[in-house]
C-alpha positions in Angstrom: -37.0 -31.8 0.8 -37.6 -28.2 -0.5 -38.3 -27.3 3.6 -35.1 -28.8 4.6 -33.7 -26.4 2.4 -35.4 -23.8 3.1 -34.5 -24.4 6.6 -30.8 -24.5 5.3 -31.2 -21.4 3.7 -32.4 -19.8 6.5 -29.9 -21.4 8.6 -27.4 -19.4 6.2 -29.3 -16.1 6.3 -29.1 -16.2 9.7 -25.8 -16.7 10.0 -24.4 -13.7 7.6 -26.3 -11.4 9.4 -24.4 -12.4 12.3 -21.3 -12.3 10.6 -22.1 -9.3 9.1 -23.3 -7.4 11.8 -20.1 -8.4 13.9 -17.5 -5.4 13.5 -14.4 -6.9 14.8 -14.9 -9.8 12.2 -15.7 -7.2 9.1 -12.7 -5.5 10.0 -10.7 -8.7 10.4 -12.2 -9.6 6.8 -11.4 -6.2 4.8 -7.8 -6.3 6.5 -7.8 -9.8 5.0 -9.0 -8.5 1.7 -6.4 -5.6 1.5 -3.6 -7.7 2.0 -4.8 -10.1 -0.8 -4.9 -7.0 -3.2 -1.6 -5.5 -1.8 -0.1 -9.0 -2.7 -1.7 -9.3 -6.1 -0.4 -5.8 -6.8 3.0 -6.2 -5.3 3.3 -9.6 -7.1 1.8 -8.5 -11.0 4.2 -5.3 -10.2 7.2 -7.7 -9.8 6.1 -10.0 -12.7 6.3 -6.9 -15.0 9.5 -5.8 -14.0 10.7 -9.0 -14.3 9.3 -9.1 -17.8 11.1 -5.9 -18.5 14.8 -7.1 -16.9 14.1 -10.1 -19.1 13.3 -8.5 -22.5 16.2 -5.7 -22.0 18.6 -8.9 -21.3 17.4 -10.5 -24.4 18.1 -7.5 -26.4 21.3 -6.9 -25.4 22.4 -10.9 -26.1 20.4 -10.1 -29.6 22.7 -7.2 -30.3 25.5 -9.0 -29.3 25.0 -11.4 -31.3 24.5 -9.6 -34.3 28.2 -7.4 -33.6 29.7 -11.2 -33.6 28.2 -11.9 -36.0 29.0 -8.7 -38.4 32.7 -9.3 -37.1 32.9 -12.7 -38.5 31.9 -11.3 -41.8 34.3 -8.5 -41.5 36.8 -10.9 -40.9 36.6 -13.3 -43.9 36.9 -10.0 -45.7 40.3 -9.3 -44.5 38.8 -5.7 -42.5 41.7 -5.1 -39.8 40.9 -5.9 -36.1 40.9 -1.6 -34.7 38.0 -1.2 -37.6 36.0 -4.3 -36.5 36.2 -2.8 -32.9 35.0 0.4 -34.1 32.1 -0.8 -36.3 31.0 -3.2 -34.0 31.7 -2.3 -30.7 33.2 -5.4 -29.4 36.2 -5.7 -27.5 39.7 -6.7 -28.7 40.0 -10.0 -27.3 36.6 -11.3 -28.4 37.4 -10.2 -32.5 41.0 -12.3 -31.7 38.8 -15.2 -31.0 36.9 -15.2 -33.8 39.4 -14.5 -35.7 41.2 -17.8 -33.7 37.8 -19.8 -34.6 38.5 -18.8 -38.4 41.5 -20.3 -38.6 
């Protein structure tokens, strides 16, 4: 059993020098290699943008929310509609529907 192996083994030796020693198939196999890295660095470069685009979206719904949020308040507490715009940024139509919901 252990010769087969060793024959095996052998076998394989034999074989990467022959691989290695061929220089069209190295090159194929580190122009293989460089696109693999090219495409793991093109596609962690997209994940992390994507990342980004997704965090600065769920920022902006966060702040939004909170201006809606502060409006409503403002609301119940009788504050006219030109100040709510101003302290909260939002636009006219969107405080007239809360104010609609409140109703």
């Amino acid at each position: 059993m252990q010769m087969e192996e060793n024959i095996f083994l052998k076998q394989a030796m034999e074989e990467l020098e022959y691989l290695s020693g061929d220089e069209d198939f190295r090159r194929l196999v580190e122009s293989r290699e460089a696109f693999l890295r090219d495409q793991y660095s093109c596609e962690q470069s997209a994940r992390r943008e994507g990342l980004a685009e997704g965090e600065e979206i769920g920022l902006a719904k966060g702040e939004k929310q909170k201006a809606i949020e502060i409006a409503r308040k403002l609301l119940k507490m009788k504050i006219p509609v030109e100040q709510i715009i101003q302290a909260t940024g939002l636009e006219e139509s969107e405080i007239k529907k809360l104010e609609e919901e409140n109703n």
